[in-house]
Every structure is written in structure tokens, then in C-alpha cells.
N, C-alpha and C positions, 0 to 999 in steps of 0.2 A: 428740783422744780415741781414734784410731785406737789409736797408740801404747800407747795406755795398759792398751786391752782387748786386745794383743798380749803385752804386758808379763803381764798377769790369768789369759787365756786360751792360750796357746801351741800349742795344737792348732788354734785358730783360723786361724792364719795356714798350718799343714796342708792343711787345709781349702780355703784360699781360694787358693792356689799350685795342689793338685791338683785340685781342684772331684772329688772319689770319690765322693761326696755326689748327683752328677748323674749319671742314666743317658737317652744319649742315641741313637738317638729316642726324642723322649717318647713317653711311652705306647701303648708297646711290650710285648707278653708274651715273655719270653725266655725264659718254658717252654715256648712252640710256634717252636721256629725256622722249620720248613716255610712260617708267614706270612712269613718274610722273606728265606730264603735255600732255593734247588731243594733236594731229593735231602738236606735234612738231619734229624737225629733228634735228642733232646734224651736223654740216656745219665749214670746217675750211677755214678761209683766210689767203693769204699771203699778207700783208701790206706792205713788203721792202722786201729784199735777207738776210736772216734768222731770220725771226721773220714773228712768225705765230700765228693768235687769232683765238682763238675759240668761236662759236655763236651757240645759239640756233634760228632758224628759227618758227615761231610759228604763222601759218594762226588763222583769226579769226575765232570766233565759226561761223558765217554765212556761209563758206565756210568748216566747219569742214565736212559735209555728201561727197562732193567733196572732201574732201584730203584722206580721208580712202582707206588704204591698197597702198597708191602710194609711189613712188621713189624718189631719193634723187634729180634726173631731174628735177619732177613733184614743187620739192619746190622751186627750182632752177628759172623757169620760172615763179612761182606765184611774187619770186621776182621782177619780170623783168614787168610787168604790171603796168598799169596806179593807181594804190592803193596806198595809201600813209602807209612809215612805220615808224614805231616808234623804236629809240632805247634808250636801258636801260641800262646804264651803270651801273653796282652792285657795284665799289668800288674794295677795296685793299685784299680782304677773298680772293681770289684765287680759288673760287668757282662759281657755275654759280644760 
């Protein structure tokens, strides 16, 4: 029967090859990164006129005693300095 709801369905087997459908840890809020990872802030861009990505911002530990207890400003401008950043593109999970 596999087959057959493969043959029916074809996003199914999508699905079940890439599990995008699962975000892991469970239950987890990945709009407060701070529960999970030091020194990070939850930051959204707009890229074009409706579409909007979401980033997690995350100074290094060097600066981790400096970002303690600061605002969503404060990480705003750490962006904006002479630091070089790194970004990590996670892939198709739909998760951060």
C-alpha cells in the first residue's frame, strides 16, 4: 500500500525523506532564543514588500559579559561595527 499512497501522494515521500514537518527540540519556542542559546536575540528582516525572514542574532562569547541584560537596539548596533559575521543558512526544516 506504501507504493501506492506514493504513486497518489508524491509530496508524501517529500516529507518523509526530509521530516521539515518536525521541529526538533520538541517543544521548544524559537521565538525566545535566549532559552536556548547565551547572548542571542530573536530580529526580523524585511528582504522585499511581503516577505519577511527571520534571524537569530548571536554576539560571541568574548563579548557575551557586554551583551548581558541589553536590548534589541543594543544588538542592532553590535551588528553595525567593524566585526566580521558569519551566516548559517539551516536548510528547508522551517526551523531556526
Amino acid at each position: 500500500s506504501v507504493p501506492f499512497l506514493i504513486r497518489l501522494f508524491p509530496s508524501l515521500l517529500t516529507k518523509f525523506v526530509y521530516l521539515n514537518f518536525l521541529a526538533f527540540p520538541f517543544f521548544v519556542d524559537f521565538w525566545r532564543p535566549e532559552l536556548l542559546v547565551n547572548n542571542t536575540i530573536n530580529l526580523h528582516l524585511s528582504t522585499e514588500p511581503g516577505v519577511t525572514v527571520g534571524i537569530w542574532h548571536t554576539v560571541p562569547g568574548s563579548r557575551g559579559a557586554e551583551a548581558q541584560g541589553k536590548d534589541q537596539r543594543w544588538y542592532e548596533e553590535a551588528l553595525a561595527d567593524a566585526h566580521p559575521v558569519i551566516i548559517y543558512l539551516h536548510g528547508n526544516g522551517g526551523t531556526r
